[in-house]
C-alpha positions, 0 to 999 in steps of 0.5 A: 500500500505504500508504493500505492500511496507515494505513486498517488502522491506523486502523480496529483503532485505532477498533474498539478505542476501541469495546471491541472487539478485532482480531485482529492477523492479519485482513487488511482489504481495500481499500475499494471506491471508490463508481462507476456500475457498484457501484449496482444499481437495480430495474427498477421504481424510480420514479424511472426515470420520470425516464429515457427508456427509462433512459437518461441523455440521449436522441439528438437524433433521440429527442427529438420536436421536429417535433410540435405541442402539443395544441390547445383544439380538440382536447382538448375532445371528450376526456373528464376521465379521459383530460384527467387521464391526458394531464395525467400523461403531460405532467408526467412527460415535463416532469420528463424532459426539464427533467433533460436540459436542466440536463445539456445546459447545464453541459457547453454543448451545443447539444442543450439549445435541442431541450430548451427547444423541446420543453418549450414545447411540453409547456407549451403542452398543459398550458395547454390542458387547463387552458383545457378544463377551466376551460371546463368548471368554468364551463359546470358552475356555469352549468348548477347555476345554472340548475337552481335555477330549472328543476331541479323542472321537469326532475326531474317531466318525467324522472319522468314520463317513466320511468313512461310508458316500457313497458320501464325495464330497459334499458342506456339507461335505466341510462345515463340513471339513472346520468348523472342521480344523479351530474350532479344530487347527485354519486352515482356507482356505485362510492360513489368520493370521495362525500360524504353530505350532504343532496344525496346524501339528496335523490338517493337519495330521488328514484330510490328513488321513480322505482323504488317508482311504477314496480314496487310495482304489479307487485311480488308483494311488497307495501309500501304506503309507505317508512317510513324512509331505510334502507327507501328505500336498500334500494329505491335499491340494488336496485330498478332491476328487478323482480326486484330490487325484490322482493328490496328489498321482502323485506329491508324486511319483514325490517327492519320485524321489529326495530319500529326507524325512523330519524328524519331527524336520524340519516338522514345518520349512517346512510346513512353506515354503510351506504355504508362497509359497502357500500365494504367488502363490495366490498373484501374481494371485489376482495383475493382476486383481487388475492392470485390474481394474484400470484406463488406463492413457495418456500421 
């Protein structure tokens, strides 16, 4: 009760330091000494990503010992993405088990050299993944090297190849289009971490002409030449069918309405806008069904 006592006395001392004034028949409580069980954390918390199915050490018998690490061998038939999302599973399994091992060694359990043996082994992955994907980084500047000196070869004989193809609307063909555009000038379908640069124009330039030899003929719309790179991005976006190049070719006679053409200093700048604009238009398309998912609320 004393401790009680001096902390009333103190606080109605503090308050009325502050100007303010207590009443002398309110009764303060007895301060709530801070412990495990006063602390409420959400289920979704990051950082029970550094728990084991939140708990605060595992059982010997939950701890993995007996497996091994993941081999060169074996990571090399797996694609980047799951490379990346192993790389993640690795890291955070580290940071676990790196927190139970401190805990281990200051109160000197023997559960602490399972710790160690399994983080070796998590080292040991990582290592790998990072050998898989040097491997690769150097078998992709060797191939860019040797583009430079086959790459116009290469590009004619898949040209030529696509035109003598009866039937280009097909998934295969889509594959083979899309593998080209982003192993070639790093354009993938989804516009994701794209750099517009003259590699990016060169790619776009390339495929719109695949698609502009390919269909103009059977096209009942009629352009005799690209004018400009918007006309050319209308055909890239578009023209990978017939019935898509005649609606590129009906947006070009519409844009030709406005007498504007876009000089090659300015084509990187627009081709920008466009791509931004595309981005865009794809957002706001993906936010409706993210908000349909959610909860609906009360009041």
């Amino acid at each position: 009760m004393v401790g009680v006592a001096r902390f009333s006395t103190a606080a109605a001392r503090l308050a009325r330091t502050k100007g303010y004034r207590v009443a002398r028949d309110v009764e303060l409580r007895k301060p709530i000494l801070p412990t495990i069980d006063n602390i409420k954390v959400r289920d979704d918390h990051p950082l029970w990503e550094f728990f084991h199915k939140k708990k605060f050490v595992r059982s010997p018998d939950e701890l993995d010992v007996q497996g091994r690490s993941w081999k060169v061998q074996d990571l090399r038939k797996k694609s980047f993405e799951d490379l990346h999302a192993l790389w993640y599973v690795c890291l955070k399994e580290m940071n676990r088990i790196q927190r139970e091992e401190v805990i281990y060694e200051d109160i000197g359990s023997a559960k602490m050299q399972q710790c160690m043996q399994l983080e070796t082994a998590i080292k040991d992955s990582m290592l790998s993944i990072k050998q898989v994907l040097t491997e690769r980084e150097a078998s992709l500047a060797n191939a860019k090297a040797e583009f430079k000196v086959v790459g116009a070869e290469y590009l004619q004989e898949f040209k030529q190849s696509y035109l003598d193809s009866e039937n280009v609307e097909t998934d295969e063909w889509f594959d083979k289009l899309e593998r080209l555009q982003y192993a070639i000038y790093g354009i993938n379908s989804t516009y994701e971490s794209v750099v517009i640069n003259e590699e990016f124009l060169q790619g776009i330039k390339y495929i719109s002409s695949l698609y502009f030899e390919k269909f103009s003929e059977k096209s009942e719309v009629k352009i005799e030449s690209l004018r400009d790179i918007v006309e050319v991005y209308k055909i890239f976006e578009n023209g990978s069918t017939l019935e898509g190049f005649k609606v590129a070719c009906e947006g070009i006679l519409e844009y030709r309405e406005s007498d504007l053409v876009i000089p090659p200093s300015k084509e990187i700048m627009v081709i920008q806008n466009l791509v931004d604009e595309k981005i865009s238009e794809a957002n706001q398309i993906a936010e409706p069904e993210e908000v349909a998912e959610q909860p609906k609320t009360t009041v």
